[in-house]
mmJSON file of the N, C-alpha and C atoms, coordinates in Angstrom:
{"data_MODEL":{"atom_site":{
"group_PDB":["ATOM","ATOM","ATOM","ATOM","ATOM","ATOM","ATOM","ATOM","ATOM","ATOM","ATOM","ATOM","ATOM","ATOM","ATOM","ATOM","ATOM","ATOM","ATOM","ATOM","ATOM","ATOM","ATOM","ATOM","ATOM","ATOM","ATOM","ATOM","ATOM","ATOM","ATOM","ATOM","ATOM","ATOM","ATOM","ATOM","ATOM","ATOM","ATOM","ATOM","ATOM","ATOM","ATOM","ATOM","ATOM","ATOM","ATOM","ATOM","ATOM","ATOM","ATOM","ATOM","ATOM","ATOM","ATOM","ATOM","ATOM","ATOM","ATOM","ATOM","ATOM","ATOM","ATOM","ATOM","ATOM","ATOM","ATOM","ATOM","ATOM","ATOM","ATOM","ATOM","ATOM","ATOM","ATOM","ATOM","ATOM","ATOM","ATOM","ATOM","ATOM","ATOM","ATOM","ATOM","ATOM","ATOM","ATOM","ATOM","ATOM","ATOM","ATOM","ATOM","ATOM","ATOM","ATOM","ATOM","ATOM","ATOM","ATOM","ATOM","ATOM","ATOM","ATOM","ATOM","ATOM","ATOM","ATOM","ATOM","ATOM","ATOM","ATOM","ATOM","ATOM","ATOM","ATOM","ATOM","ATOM","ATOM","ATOM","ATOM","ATOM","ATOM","ATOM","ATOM","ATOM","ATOM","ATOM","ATOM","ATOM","ATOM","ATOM","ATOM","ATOM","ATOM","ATOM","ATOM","ATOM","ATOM","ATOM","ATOM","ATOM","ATOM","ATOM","ATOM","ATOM","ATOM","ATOM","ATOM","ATOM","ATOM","ATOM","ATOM","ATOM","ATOM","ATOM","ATOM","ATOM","ATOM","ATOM","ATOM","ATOM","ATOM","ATOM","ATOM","ATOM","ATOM","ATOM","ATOM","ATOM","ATOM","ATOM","ATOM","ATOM","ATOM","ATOM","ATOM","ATOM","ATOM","ATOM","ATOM","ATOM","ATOM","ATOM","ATOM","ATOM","ATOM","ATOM","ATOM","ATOM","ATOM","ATOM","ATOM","ATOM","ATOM","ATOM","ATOM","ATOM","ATOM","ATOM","ATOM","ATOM","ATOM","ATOM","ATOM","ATOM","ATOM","ATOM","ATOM","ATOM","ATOM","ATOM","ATOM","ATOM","ATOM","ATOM","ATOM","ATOM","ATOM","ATOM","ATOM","ATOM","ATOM","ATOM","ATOM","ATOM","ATOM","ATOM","ATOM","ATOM","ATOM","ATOM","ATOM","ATOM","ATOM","ATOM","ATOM","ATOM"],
"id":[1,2,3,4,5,6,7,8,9,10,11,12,13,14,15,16,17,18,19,20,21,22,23,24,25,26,27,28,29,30,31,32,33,34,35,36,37,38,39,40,41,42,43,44,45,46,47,48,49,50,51,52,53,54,55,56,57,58,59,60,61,62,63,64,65,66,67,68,69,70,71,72,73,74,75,76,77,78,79,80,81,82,83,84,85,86,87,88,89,90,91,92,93,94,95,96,97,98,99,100,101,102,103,104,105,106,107,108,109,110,111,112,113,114,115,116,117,118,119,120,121,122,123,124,125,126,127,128,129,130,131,132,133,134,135,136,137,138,139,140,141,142,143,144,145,146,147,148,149,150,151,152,153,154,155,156,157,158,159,160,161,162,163,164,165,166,167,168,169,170,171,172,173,174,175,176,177,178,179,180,181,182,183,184,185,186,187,188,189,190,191,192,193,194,195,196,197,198,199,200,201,202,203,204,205,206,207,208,209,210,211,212,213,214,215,216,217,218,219,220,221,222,223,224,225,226,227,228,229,230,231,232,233,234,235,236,237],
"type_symbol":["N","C","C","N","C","C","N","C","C","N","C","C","N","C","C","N","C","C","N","C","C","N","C","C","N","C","C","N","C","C","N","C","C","N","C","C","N","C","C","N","C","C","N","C","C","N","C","C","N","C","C","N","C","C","N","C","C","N","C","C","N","C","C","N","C","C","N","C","C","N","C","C","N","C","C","N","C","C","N","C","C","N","C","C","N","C","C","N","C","C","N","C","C","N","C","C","N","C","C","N","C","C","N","C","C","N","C","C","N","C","C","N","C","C","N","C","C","N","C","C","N","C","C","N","C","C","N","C","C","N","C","C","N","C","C","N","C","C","N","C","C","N","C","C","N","C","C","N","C","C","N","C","C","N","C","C","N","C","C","N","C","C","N","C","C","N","C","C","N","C","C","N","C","C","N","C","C","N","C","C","N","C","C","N","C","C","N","C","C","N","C","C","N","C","C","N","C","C","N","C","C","N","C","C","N","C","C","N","C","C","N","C","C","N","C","C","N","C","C","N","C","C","N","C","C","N","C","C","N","C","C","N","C","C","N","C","C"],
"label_atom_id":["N","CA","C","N","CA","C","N","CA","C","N","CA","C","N","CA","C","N","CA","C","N","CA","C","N","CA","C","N","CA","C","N","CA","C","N","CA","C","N","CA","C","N","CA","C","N","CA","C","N","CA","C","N","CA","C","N","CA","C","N","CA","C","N","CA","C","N","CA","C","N","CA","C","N","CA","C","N","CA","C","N","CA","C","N","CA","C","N","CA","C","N","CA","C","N","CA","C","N","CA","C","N","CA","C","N","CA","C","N","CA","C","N","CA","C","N","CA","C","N","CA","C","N","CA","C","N","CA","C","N","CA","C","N","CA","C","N","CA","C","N","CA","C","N","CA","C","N","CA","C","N","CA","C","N","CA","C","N","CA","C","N","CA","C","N","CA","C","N","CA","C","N","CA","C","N","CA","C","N","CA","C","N","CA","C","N","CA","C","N","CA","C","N","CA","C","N","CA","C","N","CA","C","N","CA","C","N","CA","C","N","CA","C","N","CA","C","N","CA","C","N","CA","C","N","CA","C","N","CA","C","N","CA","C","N","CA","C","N","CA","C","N","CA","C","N","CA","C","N","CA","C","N","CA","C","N","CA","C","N","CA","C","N","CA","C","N","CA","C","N","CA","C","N","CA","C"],
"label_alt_id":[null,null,null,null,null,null,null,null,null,null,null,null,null,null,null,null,null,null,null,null,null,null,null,null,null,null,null,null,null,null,null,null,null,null,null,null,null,null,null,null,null,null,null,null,null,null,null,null,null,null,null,null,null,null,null,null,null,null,null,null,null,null,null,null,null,null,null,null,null,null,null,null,null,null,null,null,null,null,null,null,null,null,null,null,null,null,null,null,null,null,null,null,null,null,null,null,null,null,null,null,null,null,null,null,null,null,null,null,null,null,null,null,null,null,null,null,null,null,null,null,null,null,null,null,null,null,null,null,null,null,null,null,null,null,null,null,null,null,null,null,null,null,null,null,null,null,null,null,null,null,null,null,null,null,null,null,null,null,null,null,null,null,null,null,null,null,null,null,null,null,null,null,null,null,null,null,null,null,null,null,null,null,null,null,null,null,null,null,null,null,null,null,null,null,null,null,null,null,null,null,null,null,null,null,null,null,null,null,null,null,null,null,null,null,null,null,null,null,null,null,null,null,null,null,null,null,null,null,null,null,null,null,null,null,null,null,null],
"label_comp_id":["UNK","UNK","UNK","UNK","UNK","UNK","UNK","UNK","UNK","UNK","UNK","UNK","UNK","UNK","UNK","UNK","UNK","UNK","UNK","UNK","UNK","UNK","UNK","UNK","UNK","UNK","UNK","UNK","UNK","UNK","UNK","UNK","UNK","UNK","UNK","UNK","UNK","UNK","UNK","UNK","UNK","UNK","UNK","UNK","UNK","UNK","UNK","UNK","UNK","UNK","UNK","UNK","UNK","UNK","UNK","UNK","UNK","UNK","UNK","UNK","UNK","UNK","UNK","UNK","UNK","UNK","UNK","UNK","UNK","UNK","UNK","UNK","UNK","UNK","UNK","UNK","UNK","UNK","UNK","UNK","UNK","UNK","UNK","UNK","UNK","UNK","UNK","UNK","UNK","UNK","UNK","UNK","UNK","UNK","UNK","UNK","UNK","UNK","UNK","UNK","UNK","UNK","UNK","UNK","UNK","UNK","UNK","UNK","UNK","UNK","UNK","UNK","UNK","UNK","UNK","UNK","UNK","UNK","UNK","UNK","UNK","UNK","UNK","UNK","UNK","UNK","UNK","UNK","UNK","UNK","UNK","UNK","UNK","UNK","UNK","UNK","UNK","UNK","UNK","UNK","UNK","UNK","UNK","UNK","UNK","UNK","UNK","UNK","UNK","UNK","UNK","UNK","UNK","UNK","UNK","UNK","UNK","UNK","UNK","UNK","UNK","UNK","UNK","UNK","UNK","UNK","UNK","UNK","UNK","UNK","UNK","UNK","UNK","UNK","UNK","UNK","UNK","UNK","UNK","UNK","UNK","UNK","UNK","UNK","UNK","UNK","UNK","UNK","UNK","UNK","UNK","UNK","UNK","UNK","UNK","UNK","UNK","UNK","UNK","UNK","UNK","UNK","UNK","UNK","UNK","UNK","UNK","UNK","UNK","UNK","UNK","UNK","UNK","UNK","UNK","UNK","UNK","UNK","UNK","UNK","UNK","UNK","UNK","UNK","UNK","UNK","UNK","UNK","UNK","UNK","UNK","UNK","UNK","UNK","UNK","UNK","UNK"],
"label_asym_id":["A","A","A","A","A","A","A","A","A","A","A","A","A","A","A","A","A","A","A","A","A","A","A","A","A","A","A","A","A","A","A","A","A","A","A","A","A","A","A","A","A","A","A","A","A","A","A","A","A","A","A","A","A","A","A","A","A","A","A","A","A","A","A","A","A","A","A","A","A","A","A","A","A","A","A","A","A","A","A","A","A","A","A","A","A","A","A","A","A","A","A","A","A","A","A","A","A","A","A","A","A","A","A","A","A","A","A","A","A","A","A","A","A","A","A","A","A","A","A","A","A","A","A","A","A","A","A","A","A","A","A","A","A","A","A","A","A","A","A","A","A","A","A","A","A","A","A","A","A","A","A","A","A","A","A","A","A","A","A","A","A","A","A","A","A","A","A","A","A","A","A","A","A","A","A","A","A","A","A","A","A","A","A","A","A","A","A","A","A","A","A","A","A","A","A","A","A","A","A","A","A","A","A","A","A","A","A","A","A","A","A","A","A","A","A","A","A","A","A","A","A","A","A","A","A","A","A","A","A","A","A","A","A","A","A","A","A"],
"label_entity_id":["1","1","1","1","1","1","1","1","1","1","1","1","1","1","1","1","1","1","1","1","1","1","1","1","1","1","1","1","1","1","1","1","1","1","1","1","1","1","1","1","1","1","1","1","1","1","1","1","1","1","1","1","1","1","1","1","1","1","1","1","1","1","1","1","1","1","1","1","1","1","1","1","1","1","1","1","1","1","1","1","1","1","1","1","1","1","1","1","1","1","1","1","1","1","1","1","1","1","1","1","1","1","1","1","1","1","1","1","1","1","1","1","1","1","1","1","1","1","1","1","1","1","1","1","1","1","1","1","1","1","1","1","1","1","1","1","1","1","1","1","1","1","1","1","1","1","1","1","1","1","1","1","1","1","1","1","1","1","1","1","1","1","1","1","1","1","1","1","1","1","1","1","1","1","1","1","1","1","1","1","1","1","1","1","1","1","1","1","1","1","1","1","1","1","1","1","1","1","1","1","1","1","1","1","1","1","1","1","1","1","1","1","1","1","1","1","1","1","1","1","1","1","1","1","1","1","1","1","1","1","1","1","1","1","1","1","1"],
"label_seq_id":[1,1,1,2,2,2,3,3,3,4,4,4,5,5,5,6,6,6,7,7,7,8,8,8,9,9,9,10,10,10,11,11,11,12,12,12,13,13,13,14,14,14,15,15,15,16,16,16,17,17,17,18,18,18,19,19,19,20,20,20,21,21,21,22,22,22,23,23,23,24,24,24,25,25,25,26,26,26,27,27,27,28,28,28,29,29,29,30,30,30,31,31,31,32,32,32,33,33,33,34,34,34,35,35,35,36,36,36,37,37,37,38,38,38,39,39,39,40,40,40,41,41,41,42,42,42,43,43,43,44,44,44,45,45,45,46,46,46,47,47,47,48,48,48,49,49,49,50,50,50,51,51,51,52,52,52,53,53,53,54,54,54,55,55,55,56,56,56,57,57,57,58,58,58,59,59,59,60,60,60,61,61,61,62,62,62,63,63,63,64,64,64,65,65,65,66,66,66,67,67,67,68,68,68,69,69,69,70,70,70,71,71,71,72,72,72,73,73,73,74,74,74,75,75,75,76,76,76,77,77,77,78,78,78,79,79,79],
"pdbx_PDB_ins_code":[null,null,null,null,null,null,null,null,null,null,null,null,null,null,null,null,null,null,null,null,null,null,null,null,null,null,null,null,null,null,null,null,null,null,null,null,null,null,null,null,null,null,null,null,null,null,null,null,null,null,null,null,null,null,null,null,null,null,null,null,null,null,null,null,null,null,null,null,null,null,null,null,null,null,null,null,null,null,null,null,null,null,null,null,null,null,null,null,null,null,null,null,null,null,null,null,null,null,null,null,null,null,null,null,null,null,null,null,null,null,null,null,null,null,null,null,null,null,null,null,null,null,null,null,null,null,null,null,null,null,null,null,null,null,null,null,null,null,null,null,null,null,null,null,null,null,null,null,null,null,null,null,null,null,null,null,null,null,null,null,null,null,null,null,null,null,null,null,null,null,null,null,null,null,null,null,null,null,null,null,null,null,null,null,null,null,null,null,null,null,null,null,null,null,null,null,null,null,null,null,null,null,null,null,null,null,null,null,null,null,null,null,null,null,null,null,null,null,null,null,null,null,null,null,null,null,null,null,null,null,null,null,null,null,null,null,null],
"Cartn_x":[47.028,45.673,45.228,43.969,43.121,42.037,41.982,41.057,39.794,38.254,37.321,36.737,36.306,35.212,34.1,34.276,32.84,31.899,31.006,29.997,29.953,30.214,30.164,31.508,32.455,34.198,34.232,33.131,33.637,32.802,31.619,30.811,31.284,31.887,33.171,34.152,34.568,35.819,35.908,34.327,34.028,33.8,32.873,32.234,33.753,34.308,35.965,36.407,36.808,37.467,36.589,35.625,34.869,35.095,35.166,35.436,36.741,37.722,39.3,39.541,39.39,40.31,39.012,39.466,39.06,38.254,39.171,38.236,37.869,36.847,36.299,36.168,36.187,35.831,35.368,34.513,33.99,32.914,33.279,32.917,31.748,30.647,29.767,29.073,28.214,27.392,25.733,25.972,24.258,24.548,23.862,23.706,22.369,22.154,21.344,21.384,20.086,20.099,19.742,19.991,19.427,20.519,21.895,22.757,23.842,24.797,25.567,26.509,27.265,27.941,27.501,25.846,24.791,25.373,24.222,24.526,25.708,27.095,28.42,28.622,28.17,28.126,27.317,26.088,25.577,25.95,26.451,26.877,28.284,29.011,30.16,30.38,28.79,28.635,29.857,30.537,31.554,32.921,33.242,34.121,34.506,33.11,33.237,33.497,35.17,35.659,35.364,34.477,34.471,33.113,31.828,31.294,30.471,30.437,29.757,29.039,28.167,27.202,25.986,25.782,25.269,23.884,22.579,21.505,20.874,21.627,21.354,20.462,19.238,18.819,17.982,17.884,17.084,17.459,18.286,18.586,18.841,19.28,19.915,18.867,19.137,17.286,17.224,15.509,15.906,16.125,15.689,16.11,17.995,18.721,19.979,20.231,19.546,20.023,19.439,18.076,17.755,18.489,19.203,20.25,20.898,21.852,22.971,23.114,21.589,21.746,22.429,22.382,22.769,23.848,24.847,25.926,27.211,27.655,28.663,29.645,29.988,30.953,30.363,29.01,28.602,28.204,28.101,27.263,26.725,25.742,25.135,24.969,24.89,25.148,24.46,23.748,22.827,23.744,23.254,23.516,22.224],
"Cartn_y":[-47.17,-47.575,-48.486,-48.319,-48.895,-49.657,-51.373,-51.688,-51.895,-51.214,-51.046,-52.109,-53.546,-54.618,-54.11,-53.745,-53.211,-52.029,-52.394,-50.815,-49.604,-50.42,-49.186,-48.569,-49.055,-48.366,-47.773,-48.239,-47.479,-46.317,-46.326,-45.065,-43.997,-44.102,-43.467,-42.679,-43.891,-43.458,-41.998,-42.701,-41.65,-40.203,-40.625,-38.998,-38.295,-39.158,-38.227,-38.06,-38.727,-38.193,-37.293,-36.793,-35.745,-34.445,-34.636,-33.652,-32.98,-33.95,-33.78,-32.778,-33.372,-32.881,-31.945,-31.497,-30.063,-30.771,-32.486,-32.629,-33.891,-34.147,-35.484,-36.421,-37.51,-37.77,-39.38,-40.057,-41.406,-42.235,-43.356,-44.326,-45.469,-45.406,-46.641,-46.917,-48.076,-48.707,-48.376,-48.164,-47.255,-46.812,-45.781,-44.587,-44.126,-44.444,-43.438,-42.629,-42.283,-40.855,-41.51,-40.578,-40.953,-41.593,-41.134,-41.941,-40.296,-40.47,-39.303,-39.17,-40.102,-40.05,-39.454,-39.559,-38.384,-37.49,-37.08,-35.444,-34.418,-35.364,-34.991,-34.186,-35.458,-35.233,-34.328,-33.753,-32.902,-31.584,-31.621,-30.275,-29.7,-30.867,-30.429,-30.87,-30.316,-31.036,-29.968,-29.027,-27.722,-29.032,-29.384,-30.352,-31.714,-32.064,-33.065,-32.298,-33.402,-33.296,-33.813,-35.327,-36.518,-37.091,-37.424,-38.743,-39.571,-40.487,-41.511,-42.388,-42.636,-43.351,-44.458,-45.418,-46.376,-46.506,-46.126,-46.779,-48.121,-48.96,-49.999,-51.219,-51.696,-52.153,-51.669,-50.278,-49.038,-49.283,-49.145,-49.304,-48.181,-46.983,-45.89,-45.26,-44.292,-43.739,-42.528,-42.122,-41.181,-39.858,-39.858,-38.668,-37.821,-39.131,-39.037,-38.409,-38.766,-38.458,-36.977,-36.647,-35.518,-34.08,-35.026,-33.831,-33.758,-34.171,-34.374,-34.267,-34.402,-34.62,-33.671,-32.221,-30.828,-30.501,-31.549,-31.136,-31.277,-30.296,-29.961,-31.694,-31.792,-32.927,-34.609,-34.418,-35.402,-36.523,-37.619,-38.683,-39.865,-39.752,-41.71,-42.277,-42.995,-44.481,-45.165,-45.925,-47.734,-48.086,-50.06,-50.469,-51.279],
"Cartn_z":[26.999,26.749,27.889,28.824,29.414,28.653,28.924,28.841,30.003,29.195,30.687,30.088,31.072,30.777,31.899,32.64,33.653,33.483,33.327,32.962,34.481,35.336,36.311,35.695,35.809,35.361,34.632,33.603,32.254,32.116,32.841,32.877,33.671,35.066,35.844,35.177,34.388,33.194,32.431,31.825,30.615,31.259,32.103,32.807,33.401,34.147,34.515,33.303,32.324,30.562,30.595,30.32,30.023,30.481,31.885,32.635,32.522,32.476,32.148,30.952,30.288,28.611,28.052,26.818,26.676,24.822,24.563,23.384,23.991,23.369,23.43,22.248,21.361,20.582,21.249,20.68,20.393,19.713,19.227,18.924,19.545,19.215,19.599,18.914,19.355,18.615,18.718,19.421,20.075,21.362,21.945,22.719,23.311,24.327,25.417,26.451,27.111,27.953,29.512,30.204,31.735,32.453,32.344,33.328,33.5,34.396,34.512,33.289,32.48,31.47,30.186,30.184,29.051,29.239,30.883,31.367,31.073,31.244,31.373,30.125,29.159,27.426,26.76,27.24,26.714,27.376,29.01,29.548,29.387,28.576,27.932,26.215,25.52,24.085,23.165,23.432,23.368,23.018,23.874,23.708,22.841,21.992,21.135,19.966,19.471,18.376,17.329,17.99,16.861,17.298,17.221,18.166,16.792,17.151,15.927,16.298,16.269,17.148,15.803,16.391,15.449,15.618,14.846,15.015,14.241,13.755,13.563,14.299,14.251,14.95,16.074,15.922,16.905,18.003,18.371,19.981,20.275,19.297,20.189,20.541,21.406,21.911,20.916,20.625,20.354,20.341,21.874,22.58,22.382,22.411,22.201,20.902,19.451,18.185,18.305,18.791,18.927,19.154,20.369,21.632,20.065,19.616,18.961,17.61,17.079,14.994,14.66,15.505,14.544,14.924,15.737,16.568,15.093,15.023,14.079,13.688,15.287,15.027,15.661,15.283,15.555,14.125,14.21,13.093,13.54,13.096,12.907,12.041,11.944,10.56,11.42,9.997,10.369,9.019,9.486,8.389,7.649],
"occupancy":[1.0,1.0,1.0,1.0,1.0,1.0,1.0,1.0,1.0,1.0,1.0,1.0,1.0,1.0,1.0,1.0,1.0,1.0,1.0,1.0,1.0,1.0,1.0,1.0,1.0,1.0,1.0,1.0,1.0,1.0,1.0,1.0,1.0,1.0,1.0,1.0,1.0,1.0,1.0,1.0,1.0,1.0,1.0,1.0,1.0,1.0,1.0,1.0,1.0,1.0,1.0,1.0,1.0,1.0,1.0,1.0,1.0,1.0,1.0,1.0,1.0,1.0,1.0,1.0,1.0,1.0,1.0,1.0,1.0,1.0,1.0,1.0,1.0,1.0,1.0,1.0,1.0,1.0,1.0,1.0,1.0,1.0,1.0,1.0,1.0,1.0,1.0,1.0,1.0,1.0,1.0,1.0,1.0,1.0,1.0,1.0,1.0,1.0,1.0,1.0,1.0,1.0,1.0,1.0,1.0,1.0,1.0,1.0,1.0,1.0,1.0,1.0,1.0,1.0,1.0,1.0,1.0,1.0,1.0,1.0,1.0,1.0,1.0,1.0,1.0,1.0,1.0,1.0,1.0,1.0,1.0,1.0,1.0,1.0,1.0,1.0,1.0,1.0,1.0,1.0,1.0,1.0,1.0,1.0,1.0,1.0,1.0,1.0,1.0,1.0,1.0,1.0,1.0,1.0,1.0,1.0,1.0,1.0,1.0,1.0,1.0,1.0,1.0,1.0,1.0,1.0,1.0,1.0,1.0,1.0,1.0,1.0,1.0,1.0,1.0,1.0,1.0,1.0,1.0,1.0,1.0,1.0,1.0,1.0,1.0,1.0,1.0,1.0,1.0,1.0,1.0,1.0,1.0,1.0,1.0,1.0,1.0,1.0,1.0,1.0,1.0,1.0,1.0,1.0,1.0,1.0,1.0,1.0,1.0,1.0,1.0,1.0,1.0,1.0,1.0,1.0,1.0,1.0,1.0,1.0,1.0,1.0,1.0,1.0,1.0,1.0,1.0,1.0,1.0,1.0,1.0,1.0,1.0,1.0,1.0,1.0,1.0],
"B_iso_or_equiv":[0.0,0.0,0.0,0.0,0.0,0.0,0.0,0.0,0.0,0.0,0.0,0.0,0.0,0.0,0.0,0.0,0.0,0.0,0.0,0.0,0.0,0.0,0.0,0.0,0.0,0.0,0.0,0.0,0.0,0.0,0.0,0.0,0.0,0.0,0.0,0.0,0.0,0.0,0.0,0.0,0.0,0.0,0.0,0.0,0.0,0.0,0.0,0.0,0.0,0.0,0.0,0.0,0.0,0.0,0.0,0.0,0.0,0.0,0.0,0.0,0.0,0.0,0.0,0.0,0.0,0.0,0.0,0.0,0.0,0.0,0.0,0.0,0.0,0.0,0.0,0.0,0.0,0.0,0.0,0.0,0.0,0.0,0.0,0.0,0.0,0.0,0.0,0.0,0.0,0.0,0.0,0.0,0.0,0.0,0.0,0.0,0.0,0.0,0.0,0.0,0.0,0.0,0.0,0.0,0.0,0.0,0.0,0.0,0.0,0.0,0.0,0.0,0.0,0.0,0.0,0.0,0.0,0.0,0.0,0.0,0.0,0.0,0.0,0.0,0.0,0.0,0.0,0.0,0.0,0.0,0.0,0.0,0.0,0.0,0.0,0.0,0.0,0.0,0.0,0.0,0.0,0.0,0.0,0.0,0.0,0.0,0.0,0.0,0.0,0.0,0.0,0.0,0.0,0.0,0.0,0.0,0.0,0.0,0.0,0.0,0.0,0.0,0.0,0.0,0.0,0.0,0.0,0.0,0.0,0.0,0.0,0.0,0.0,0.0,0.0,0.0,0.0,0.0,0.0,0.0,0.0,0.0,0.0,0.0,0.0,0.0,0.0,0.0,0.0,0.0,0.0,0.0,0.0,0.0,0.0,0.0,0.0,0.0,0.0,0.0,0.0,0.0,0.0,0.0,0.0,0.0,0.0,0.0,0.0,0.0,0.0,0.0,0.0,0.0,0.0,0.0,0.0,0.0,0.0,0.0,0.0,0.0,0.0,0.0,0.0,0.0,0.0,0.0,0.0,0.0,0.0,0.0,0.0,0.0,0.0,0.0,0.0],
"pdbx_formal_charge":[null,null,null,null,null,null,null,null,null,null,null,null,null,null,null,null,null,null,null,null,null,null,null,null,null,null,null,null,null,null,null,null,null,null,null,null,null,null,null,null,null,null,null,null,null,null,null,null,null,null,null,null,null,null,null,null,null,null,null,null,null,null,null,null,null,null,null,null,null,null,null,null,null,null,null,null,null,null,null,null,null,null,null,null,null,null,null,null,null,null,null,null,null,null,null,null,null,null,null,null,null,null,null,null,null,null,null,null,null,null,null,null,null,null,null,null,null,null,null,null,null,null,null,null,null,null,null,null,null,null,null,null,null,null,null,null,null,null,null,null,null,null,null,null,null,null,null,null,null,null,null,null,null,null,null,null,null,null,null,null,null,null,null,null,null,null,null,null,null,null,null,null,null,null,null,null,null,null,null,null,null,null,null,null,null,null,null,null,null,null,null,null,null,null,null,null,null,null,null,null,null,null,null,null,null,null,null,null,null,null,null,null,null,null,null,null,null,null,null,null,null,null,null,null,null,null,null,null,null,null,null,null,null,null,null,null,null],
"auth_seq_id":[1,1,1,2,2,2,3,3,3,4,4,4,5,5,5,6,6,6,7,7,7,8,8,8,9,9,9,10,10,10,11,11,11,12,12,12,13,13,13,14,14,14,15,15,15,16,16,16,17,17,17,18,18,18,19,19,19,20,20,20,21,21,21,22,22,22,23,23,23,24,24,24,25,25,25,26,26,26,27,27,27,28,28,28,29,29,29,30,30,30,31,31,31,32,32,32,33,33,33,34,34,34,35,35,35,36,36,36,37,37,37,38,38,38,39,39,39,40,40,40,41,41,41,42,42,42,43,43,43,44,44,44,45,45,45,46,46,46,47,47,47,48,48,48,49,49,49,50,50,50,51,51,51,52,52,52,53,53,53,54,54,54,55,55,55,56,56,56,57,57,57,58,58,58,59,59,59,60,60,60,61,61,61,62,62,62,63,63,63,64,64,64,65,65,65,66,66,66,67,67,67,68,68,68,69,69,69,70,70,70,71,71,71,72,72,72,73,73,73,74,74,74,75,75,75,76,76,76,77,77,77,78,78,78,79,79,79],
"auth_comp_id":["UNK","UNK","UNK","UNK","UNK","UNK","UNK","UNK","UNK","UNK","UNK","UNK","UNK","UNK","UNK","UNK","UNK","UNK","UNK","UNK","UNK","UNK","UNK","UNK","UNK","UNK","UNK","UNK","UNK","UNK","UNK","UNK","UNK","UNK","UNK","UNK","UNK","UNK","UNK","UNK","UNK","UNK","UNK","UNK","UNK","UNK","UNK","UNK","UNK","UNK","UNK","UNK","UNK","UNK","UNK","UNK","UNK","UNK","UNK","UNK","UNK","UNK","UNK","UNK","UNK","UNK","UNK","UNK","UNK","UNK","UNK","UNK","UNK","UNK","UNK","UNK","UNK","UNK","UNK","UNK","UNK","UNK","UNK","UNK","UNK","UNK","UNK","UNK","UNK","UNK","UNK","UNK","UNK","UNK","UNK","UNK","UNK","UNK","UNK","UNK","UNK","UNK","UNK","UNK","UNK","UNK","UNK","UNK","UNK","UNK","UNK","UNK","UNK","UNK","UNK","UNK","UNK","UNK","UNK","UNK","UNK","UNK","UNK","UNK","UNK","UNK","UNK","UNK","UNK","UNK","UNK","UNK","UNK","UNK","UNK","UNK","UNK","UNK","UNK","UNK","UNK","UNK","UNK","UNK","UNK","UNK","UNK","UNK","UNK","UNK","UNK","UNK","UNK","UNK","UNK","UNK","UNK","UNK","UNK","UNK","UNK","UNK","UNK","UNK","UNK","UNK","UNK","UNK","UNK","UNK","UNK","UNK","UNK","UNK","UNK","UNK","UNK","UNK","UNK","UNK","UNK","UNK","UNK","UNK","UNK","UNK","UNK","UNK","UNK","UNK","UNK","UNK","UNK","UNK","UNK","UNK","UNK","UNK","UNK","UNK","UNK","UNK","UNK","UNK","UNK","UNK","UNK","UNK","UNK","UNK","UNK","UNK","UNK","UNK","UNK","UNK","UNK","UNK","UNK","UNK","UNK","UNK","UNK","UNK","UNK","UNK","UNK","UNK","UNK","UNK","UNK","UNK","UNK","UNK","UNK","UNK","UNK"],
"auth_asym_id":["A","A","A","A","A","A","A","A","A","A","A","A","A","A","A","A","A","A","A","A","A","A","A","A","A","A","A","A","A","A","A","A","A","A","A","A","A","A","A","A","A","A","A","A","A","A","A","A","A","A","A","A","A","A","A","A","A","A","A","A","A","A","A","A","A","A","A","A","A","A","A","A","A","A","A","A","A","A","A","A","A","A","A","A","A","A","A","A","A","A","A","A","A","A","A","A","A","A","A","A","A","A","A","A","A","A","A","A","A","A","A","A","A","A","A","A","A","A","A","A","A","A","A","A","A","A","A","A","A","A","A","A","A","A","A","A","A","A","A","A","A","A","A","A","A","A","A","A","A","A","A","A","A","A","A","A","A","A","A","A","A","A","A","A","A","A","A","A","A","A","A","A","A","A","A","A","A","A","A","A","A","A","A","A","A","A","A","A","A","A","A","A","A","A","A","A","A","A","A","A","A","A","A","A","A","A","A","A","A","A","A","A","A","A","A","A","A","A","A","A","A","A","A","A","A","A","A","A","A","A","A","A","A","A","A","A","A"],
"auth_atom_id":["N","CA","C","N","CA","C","N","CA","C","N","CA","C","N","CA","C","N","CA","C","N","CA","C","N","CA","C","N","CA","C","N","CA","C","N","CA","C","N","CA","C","N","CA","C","N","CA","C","N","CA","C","N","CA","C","N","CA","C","N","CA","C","N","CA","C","N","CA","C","N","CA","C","N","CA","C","N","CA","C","N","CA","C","N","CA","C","N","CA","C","N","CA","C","N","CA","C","N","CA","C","N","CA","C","N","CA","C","N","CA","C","N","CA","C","N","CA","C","N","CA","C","N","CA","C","N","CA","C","N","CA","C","N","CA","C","N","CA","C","N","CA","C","N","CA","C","N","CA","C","N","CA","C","N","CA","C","N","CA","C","N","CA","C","N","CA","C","N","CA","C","N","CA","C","N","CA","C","N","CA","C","N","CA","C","N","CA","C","N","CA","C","N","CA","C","N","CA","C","N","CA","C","N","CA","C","N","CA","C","N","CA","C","N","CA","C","N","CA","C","N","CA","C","N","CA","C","N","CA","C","N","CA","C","N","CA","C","N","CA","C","N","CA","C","N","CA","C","N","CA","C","N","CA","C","N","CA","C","N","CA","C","N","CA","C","N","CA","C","N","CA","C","N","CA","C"],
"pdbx_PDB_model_num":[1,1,1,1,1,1,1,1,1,1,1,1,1,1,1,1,1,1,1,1,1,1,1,1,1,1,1,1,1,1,1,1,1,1,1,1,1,1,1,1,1,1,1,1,1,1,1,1,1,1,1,1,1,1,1,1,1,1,1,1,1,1,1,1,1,1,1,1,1,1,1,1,1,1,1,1,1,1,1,1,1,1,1,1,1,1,1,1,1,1,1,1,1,1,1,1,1,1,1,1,1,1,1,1,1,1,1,1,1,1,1,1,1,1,1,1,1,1,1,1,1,1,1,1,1,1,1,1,1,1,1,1,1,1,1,1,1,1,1,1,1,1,1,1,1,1,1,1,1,1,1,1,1,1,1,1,1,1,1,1,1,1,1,1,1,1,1,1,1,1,1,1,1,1,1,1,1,1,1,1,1,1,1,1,1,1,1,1,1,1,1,1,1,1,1,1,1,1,1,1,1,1,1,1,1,1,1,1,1,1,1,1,1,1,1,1,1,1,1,1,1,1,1,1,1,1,1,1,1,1,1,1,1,1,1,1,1]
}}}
């Protein structure tokens, strides 16, 4: 296990994980569009096993829930 504290690293990270492996699954708290780690995610949306994403507090965009509401292995939760 890698811990990423930098947003450039961890956006790097993700978009290479993406590219790599054949599943994807993750965890956040809110989610948006317009950076290469989206793109990655919606041009390899085939590959998510798991994603869970939080709109609590509206932060996530909602362009993002759009791409994604009908995605088999996708969810969001507020609280």
């Amino acid at each position: 296990m890698k811990l990423i504290t930098e947003p450039k690293a961890l956006a790097r990270t993700f978009s290479t994980l993406i590219e790599r492996h054949n599943r994807v699954s993750f965890a956040v708290a809110w989610a948006t569009k317009g950076f290469d780690g989206y793109e990655k995610l919606v041009a390899n949306s085939r590959k998510i096993s798991r994603g869970i994403v939080g709109t609590h507090f509206c932060q996530t965009h909602p362009d993002f829930i759009e791409r994604f509401q009908h995605h088999k292995s996708s969810r969001s939760f507020g609280l």
